[in-house]
N, C-alpha and C positions, 0 to 999 in steps of 0.2 A: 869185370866191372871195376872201374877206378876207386881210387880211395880218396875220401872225400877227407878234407881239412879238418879237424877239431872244431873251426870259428863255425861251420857250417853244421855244428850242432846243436838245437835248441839251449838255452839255459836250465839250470835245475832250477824249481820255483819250492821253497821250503814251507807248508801248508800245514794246518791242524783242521783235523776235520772229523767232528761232531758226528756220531751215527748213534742209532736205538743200542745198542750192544758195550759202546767205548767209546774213549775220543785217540784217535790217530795222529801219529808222525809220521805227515808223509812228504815224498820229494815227488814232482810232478813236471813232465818235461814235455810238448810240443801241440800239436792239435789234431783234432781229427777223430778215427775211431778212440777209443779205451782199447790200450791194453793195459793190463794189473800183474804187476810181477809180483809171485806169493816169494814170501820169504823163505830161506835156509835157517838154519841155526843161527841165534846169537848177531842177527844182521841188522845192520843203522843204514838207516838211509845215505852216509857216506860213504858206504862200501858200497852202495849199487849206481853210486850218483854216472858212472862211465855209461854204464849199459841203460839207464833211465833214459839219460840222454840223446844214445845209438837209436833206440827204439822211438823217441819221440820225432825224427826225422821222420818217422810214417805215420805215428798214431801219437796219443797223448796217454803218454806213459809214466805209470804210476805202481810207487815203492812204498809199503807202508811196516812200520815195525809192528812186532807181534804184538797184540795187547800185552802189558805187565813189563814189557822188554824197551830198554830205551825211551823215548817221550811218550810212551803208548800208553792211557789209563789199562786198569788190570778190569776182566769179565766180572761180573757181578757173581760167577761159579767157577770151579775150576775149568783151567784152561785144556783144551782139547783140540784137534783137528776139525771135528762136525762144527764147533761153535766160529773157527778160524772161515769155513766154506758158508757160513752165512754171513758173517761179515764181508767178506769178497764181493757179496751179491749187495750185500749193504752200502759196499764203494760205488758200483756200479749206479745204485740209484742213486746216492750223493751227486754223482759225476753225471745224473742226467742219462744213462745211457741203457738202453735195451739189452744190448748186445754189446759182449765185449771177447779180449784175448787174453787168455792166461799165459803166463810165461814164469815155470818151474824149474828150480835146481836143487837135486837134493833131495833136505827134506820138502821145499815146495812145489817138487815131484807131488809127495804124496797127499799133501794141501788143494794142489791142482788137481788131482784124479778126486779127491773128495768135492771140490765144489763143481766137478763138471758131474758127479753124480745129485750131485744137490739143485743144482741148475742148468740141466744140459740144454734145454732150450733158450737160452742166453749166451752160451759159450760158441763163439764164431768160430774159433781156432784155438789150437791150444801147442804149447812146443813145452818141451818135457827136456831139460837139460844133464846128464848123470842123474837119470829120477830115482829116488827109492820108491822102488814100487810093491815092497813086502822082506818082510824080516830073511828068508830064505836065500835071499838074494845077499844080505851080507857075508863077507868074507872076513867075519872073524872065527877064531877056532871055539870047540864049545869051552875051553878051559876059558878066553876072554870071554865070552859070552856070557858063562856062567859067573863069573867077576863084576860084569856090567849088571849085569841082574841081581845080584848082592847089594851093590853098590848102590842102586835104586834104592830097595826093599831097606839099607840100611836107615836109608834119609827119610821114608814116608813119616815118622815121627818130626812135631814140630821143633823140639828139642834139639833135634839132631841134626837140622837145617840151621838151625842157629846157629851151632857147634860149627859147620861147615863154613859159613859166611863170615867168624872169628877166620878160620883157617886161611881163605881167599882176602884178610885183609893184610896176612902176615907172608911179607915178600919171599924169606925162605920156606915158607910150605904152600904156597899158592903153588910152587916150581915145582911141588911133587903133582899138584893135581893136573898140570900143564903137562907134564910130561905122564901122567897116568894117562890123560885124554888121550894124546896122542898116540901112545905104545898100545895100550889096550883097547883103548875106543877106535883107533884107525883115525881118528879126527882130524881134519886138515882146514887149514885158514889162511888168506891172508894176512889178516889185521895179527895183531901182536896181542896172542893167546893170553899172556900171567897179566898185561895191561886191562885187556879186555874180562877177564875174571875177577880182578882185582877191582872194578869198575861193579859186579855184579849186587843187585839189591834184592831185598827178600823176595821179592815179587819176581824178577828177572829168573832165579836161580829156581823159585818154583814152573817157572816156563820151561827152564830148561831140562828140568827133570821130566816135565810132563812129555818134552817131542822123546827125552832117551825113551821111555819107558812104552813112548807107538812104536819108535822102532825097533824095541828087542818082541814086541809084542803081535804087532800087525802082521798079518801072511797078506796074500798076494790076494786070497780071494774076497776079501773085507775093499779091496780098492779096483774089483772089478768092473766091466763094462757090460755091454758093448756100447763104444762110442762112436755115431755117426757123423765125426767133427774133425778138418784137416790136421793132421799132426805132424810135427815138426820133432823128432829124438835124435838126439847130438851127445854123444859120450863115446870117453877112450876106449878100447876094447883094452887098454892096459889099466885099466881106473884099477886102484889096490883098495876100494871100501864095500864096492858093488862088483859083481858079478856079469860082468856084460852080459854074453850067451842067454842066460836067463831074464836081465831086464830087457835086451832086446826082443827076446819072444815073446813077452808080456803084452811089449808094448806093440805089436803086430798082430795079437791074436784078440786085443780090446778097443783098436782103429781100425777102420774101415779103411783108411787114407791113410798114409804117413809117407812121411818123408825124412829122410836118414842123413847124417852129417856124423863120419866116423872117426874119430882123431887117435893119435899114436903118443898122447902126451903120460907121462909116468905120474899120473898124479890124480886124485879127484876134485881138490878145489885147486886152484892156482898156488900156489909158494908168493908171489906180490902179488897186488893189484893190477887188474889188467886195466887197459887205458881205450879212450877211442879208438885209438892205431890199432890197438891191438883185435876191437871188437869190427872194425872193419876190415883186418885179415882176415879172421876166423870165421867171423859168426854172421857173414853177410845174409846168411839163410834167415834169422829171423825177419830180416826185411822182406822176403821176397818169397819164403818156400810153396804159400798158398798160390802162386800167379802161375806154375805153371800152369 
């Protein structure tokens, strides 16, 4: 299949939008079906603005930041997964739309398996990108593990949130937390880590504690299925955060349908931004996987 221009890809359209739950920051790109890209970690709607895009060439594609995180108001309760998959369904009715497509990476791997349990009779399709699909599946050792889980349990006090938010405003020690993420957490990004840290507000940093602590938490059987909905799973078999082998079988033995796109890349999130070029070399399958 050719590769088609950049000009030839809808605009991003930069929107706020009102739901029972929160008010959203979202980017919104082409017409047609909904599809709803859940979030990863710590993600603004200009880190997905390439692939919003890509996707709006078929449908009308839509990136919303996490409540609390970027222009997102915060829940009226603590922030969770279950509260994130009825918001999803929340977009859906905003957007007018019965039926819609999930598209996860990551942690919105596990966002996506949570609101196609929340609403499987809504979900048309869904494509699962390097999903986390249950704590067993990461590859960290139990000495990091058990650091990250400290590290959690340290912050749950409000005091000590606070202490941390000092720490993330001061350039030489944000650089330890930056590089603790990375080393011990396995954490990978493109955007510019001590920037994006140094950027974090009370509300943001309680978000982010809340995805660490699904993922050292969650097993595989809390995001089970069976789901009778096309699926699209696309991740490295070299990915160093996740465990292919295992998220592969998960994700085969909870679809009825699926459909595979295997890469050889050394990395779990990209090192830069990927571009339209780039999502029309690789990632042509999210336009197309359900047609065969």
């Amino acid at each position: 299949m050719s590769t088609l221009p950049a000009a030839d890809a809808p605009p991003l359209e930069a929107l706020s939008v009102a739901l029972p739950s929160t008010t959203l920051r979202v980017g919104a790109a082409g017409a047609g079906e909904l599809a709803i890209i859940v979030p990863a970690t710590i993600s603004l709607v200009e880190d997905w603005e390439p692939m919003t895009r890509f996707l709006g060439r078929r449908f009308r594609a839509v990136f919303f930041e996490l409540p609390g995180h970027g222009g997102s108001s915060t829940y009226a309760e603590p922030f969770s997964s279950r509260l994130v998959a009825q918001t999803v369904v929340e977009i859906a009715d905003a957007f007018q739309a019965e039926t819609f497509t999930l598209v996860g990476f990551s942690f919105g791997g596990l966002l996506a398996l949570r609101t196609l349990q929340a609403a499987k009779a809504r979900v048309k399709r869904v494509a699962l990108l390097s999903p986390f699909v249950g704590n067993a599946a990461l590859k960290r050792s139990v000495a990091e593990t058990a650091m990250l889980r400290a590290t959690v349990a340290a912050l749950e006090p409000e005091f000590a949130r606070r202490g941390m938010l000092a720490v993330l405003r001061n350039p030489a020690t944000v650089a330890v937390v930056d590089w603790y993420m990375r080393t011990v957490g396995g954490f990978e990004t493109s955007a510019d880590l001590s920037a994006r840290l140094r950027g974090f507000s009370a509300s943001t940093l309680d978000v982010f504690l809340a995805q660490v602590r699904e993922v050292l938490t969650t097993p595989s059987e809390e995001l089970a299925g069976p789901f009778d909905v096309p699926c699209l799973f696309g991740m490295s078999r070299h990915d160093p955060l996740l465990d292919f082998d295992s998220t592969q079988r998960f994700v085969r033995e909870q679809f009825s349908w699926v459909s595979e796109v295997v890469w050889d890349w050394p990395y779990h999130a990209p090192p830069k931004p990927l571009t339209l070029a780039d999502y029309d070399r690789d990632h042509r399958a999210l336009l197309d996987f359900d047609r065969a």
